[in-house]
Phi, psi and omega in degrees: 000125196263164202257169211197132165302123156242112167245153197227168171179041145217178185296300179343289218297325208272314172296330181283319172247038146271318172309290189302357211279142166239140181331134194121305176289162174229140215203119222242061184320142162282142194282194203144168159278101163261124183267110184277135200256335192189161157312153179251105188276135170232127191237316174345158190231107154270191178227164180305351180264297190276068196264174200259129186229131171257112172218169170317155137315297176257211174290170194310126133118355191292306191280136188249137163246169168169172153111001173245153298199331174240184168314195213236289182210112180259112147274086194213187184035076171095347191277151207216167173041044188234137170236138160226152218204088149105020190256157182273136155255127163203170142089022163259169214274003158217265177271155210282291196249152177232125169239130152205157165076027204211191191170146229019112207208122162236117142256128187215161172047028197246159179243119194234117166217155161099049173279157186305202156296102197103338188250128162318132168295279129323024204271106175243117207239135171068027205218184209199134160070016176285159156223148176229125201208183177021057190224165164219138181232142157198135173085085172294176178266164150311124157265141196281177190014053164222169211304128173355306207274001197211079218200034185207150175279203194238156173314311197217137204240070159280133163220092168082069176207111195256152180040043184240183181217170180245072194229183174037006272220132180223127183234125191233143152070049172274190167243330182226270138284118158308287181190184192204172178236116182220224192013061209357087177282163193209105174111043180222138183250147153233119195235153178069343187268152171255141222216135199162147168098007161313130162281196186283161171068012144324117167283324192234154174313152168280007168195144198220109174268110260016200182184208155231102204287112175295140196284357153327292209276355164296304171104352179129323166281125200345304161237164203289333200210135161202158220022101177229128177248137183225110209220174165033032187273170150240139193233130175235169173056021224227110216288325178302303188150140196325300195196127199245122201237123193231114184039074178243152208208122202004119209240112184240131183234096203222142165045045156259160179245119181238123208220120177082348160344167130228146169088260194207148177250306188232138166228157183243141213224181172247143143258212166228020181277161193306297189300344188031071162173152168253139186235171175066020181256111183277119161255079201225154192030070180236167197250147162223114176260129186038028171312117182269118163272157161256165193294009175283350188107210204274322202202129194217137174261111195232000000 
């Protein structure tokens, strides 16, 4: 199928043509607000030459999504080869973007913040082959009814998400984790990215390689997070502290920069995974500048 531009600039117009979309295609928003009357379900398939690309018109962030009641924009069941590209998602009534059930999937240049109640800025789940890349992120939703001191989800949630990368990426104004890699997520790079602005009353490190996965959704496997590379980040400001290794299985934590902690720059946590322990985890050339420790130090085993 050779591929053709559908440009759109209203909600109809952008679901009809997604519903029509075939490998190839580029489904081009005007800018503008499109206020979602429901989630916008992407269930399609492009292929690795064609893939189905949603992206802006005009400059980053010109095309708006917002306004439903439910997530935001769900990419699942089976869906392969869809890039989304250059659009604002913010101000929906749970998780902003859902990826699950789905594989090779790029988010790149999109500004996504203000998720509902409960919900991720970002949340993927059960999937393959993601890249997530050049975005800003900020302000997960509030989980309801839990304790004062802990009380938000995360920008961006692998769960049981294999062979991806996380990158370049700037996560601002969060409450608890800017996000983790877990439910023995496998294959994941986190590179480039900046991570800054945990508010106070943070329970958890502002990024977390593993977590705690209930145990089903491991699948058998051993550990929460494995072979992870966590490299070239920058983590500032971050008042609990910087980076949290919860059952984790080869780890390289190299040439990142810690600027500004409070609390622990690494701490090694319990996940829930079978092995209950993180093993093989390489810490090397990383810079740590003005950092306020508590008096456990540098790397704290909890």
């Amino acid at each position: 199928h050779g591929s053709h531009q559908v440009n759109v600039s209203t909600e109809a117009e952008l679901r009809e043509a997604i519903g029509n979309a075939e490998p190839g295609d580029e489904i081009i928003l005007a800018a503008g607000i499109y206020r979602l009357s429901h989630q916008l379900w992407i269930d399609k398939k492009g292929t690795a030459n064609n893939p189905i690309v949603i992206r802006s018109a005009g400059d980053k962030y010109s095309a708006k999504l917002t306004g439903s009641s439910e997530e935001g924009i769900n990419i699942g069941d089976g869906a392969a080869y869809i890039v989304v590209d250059g659009l604002e998602v913010y101000g929906m009534g749970d998780n902003n973007i859902h990826v699950q059930n789905a594989s090779y999937i790029t988010l790149q240049n999109i500004k996504s913040h203000d998720a509902g109640s409960d919900g991720d800025v970002i949340k993927v789940n059960q999937a393959n082959h993601i890249i997530v890349q050049n975005n800003e992120l900020a302000r997960s939703g509030a989980r309801p009814g839990c304790p004062e001191e802990n009380c938000w989800q995360e920008l961006i949630d692998f769960v049981d998400t294999d062979d991806s990368a996380i990158r370049d990426n700037v996560m601002t104004d969060f409450g608890n984790l800017a996000g983790y890699v877990k439910g023995g997520s496998t294959n994941v790079e986190i590179t480039g990215n900046t991570i800054s602005g945990q508010r106070s009353g943070a329970g958890d490190p502002a990024w977390g390689i593993g977590g705690w996965t209930d145990s089903e959704l491991l699948r058998g496997r051993q550990y929460e997070a494995i072979n992870v590379r966590f490299e070239q980040n920058i983590l500032t400001n971050n008042q609990y502290g910087a980076l949290g290794i919860y059952d984790a299985s080869n780890v390289r934590i190299q040439n990142n920069t810690f600027n500004n902690n409070h609390g622990v720059l690494i701490e090694f946590r319990a996940g829930n995974a079978p092995k209950a322990s993180s093993d093989n985890i390489t810490i090397t050339a990383n810079r740590f500048n003005n950092n306020s420790l508590s008096s456990d130090g540098l790397c704290v085993i909890s």
